[in-house]
C-alpha positions as CSV (number, residue, x, y, z in Angstrom):
1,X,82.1,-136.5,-18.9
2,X,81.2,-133.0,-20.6
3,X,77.8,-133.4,-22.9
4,X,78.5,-130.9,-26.6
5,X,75.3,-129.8,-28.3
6,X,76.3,-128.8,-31.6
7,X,74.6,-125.9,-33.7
8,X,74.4,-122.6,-35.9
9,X,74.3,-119.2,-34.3
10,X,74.5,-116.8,-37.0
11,X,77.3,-117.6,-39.3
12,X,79.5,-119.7,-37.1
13,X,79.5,-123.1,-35.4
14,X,79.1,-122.9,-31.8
15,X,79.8,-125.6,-28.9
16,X,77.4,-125.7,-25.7
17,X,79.4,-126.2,-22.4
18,X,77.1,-126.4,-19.1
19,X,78.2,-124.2,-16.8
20,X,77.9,-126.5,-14.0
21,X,80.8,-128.3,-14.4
22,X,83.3,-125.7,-13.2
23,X,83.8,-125.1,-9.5
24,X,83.0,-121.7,-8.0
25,X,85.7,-119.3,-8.0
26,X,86.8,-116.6,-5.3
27,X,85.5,-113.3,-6.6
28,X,88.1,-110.8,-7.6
29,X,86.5,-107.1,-6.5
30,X,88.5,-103.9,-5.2
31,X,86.3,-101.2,-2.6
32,X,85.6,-98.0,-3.0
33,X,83.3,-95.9,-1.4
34,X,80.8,-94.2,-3.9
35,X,81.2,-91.0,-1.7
36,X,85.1,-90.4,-2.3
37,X,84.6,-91.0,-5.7
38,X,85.2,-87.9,-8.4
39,X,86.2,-86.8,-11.6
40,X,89.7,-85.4,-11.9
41,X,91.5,-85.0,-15.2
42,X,95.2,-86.5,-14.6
43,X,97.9,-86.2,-17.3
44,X,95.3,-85.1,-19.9
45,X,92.7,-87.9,-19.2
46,X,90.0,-87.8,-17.7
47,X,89.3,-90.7,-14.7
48,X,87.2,-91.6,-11.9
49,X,89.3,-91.5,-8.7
50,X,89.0,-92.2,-5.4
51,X,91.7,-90.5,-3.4
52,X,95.3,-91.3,-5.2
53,X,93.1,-94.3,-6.5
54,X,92.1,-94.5,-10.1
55,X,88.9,-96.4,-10.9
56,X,88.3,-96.0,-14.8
57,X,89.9,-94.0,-17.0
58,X,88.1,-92.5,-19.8
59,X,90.3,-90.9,-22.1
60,X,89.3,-87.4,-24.1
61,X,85.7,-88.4,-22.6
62,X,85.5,-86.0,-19.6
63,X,81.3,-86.2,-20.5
64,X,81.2,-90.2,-20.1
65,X,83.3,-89.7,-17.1
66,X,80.8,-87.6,-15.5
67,X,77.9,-89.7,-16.3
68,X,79.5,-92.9,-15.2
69,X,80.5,-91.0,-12.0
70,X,76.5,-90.1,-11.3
71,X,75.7,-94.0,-12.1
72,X,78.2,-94.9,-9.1
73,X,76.8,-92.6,-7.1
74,X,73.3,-93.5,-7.8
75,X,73.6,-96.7,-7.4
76,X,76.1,-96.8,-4.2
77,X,78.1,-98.9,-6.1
78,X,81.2,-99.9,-4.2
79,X,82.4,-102.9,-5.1
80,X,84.4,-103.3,-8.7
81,X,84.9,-106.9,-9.8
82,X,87.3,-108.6,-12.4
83,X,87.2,-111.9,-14.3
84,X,91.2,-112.2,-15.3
85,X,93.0,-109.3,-14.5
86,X,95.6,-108.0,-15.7
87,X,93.5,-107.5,-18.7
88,X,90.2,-108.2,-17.5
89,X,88.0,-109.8,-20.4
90,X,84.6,-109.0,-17.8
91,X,84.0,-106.1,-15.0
92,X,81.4,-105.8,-13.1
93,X,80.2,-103.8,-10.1
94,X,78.0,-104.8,-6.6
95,X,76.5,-102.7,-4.5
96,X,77.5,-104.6,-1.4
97,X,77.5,-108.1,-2.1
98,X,74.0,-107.5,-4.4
99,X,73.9,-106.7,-7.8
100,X,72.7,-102.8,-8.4
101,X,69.2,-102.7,-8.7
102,X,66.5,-99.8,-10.0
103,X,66.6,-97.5,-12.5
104,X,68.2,-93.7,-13.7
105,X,66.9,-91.7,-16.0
106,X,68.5,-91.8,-19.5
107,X,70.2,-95.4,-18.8
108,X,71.4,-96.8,-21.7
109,X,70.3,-101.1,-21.0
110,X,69.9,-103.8,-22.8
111,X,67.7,-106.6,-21.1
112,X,68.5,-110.3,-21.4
113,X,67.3,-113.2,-19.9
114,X,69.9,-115.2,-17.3
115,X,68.0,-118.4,-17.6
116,X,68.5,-118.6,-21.4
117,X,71.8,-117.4,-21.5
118,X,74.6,-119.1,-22.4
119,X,78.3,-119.8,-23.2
120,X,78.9,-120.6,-26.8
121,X,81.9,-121.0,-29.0
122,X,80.9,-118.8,-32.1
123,X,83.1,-118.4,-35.1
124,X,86.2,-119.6,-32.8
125,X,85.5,-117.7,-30.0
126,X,84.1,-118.1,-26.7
127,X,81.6,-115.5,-26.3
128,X,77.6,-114.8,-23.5
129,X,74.8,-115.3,-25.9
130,X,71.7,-115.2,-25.0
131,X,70.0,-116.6,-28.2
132,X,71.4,-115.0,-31.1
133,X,72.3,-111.7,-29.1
134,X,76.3,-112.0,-28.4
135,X,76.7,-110.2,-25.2
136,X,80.3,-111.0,-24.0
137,X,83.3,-111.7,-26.1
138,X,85.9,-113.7,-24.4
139,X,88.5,-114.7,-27.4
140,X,89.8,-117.7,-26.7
141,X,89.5,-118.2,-22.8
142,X,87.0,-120.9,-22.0
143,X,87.7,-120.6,-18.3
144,X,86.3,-116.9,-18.1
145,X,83.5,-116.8,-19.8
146,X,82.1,-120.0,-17.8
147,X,83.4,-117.9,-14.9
148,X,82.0,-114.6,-16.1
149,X,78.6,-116.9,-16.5
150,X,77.9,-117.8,-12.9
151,X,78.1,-114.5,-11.9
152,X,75.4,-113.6,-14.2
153,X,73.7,-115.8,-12.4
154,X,74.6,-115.4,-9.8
155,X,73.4,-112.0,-9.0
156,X,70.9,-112.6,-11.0
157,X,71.9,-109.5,-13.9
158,X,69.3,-109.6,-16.7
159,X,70.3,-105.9,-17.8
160,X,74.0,-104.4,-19.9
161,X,74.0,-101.4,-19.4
162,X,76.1,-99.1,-21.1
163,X,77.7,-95.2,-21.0
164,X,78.9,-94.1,-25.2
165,X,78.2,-96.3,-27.3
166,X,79.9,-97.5,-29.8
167,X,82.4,-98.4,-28.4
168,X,81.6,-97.5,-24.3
169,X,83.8,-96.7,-21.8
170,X,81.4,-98.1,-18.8
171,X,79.7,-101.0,-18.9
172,X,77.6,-102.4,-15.9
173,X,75.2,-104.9,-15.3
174,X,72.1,-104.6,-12.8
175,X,68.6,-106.1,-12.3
C-alpha cells in the first residue's frame, strides 16, 4: 500500500511517492571513450562524435560543443546513460561506474541536496524537486522520474550542471 502526503509547492498541488517502492532497473548507458571523442560539424551541425558515432548534437552552437567536449574530457567521462529512450526525459554520464567527481573552472552547477530531494507531482506533472527548486521535469511519466530518482541516489549527484543556459545543450550531474 503506497502512503500520499499531500501539499503546496509553489502554485500547484503536489503528491509524495516514496521512491522505495519501485524495483531497481537495469541501467541504460552507451561507451565511449573520452579520448576518441571530437567536435566535427556534420550536415551544418555541430556534434560531439566518436568515430562514425554521434554523442550530442548541438545545433548552430559549435561554442557549447567545444565546451561540452573539454567537460568529457576532463572528466574521463565514458559512460552516457538514458532513462526512456527513444526520447529520453533524463541523461546522465559516469565516469566508469562512479558518478564524475571535482571541479573545472568556469562550471556552470547548481548544488542540491539528494537526501531532501524528491519526486513530486506539481501542477500535473511529475517533476525532481528538491524543496521548492524543480530540477527535473518528467510530464506525465511517473515510472521515470522514480527511476531518474534512484540514480540520483544512487551515485550520490548533489550538483546540475549545465553548458548555455537558457535553454542548454549539456546537462550533467557530478558530486
Amino acid at each position: 500500500m503506497k502512503k500520499i502526503a499531500l501539499g503546496v509547492l509553489g502554485i500547484g498541488a503536489l503528491a509524495f511517492f516514496p521512491v522505495q517502492e519501485v524495483s531497481a532497473q537495469r541501467e541504460d548507458c552507451i561507451r565511449i571513450n573520452p579520448r576518441l571523442t571530437r567536435v566535427a560539424r556534420i550536415q551544418g551541425r555541430w556534434k560531439i562524435v566518436q568515430g562514425s558515432m554521434w554523442i550530442k548534437d548541438f545545433g548552430s552552437k559549435r561554442a557549447e560543443a567545444y565546451q561540452s567536449l573539454k567537460i568529457i574530457k576532463r572528466y574521463g567521462l565514458n559512460k552516457q546513460c538514458f532513462v526512456g529512450r527513444p526520447n529520453p526525459s533524463f541523461e546522465y554520464w559516469l565516469v566508469n561506474r562512479r558518478a564524475p567527481r571535482g571541479r573545472m573552472a568556469g562550471e556552470d552547477c547548481v548544488s542540491f541536496n539528494p537526501r531532501t530531494t524528491r519526486v513530486r507531482r506539481v501542477q500535473g506533472r511529475w517533476k525532481i524537486v528538491d524543496g521548492r527548486h524543480w530540477m527535473f521535469d518528467f510530464n506525465q511519466n511517473r515510472r521515470e522520474a522514480v527511476q531518474s530518482m534512484r540514480i540520483i541516489r544512487r551515485y550520490r549527484f548533489n550538483k546540475s550542471c549545465f553548458v548555455g543556459r537558457p535553454g542548454p545543450s549539456f546537462k550533467y550531474l557530478r558530486n
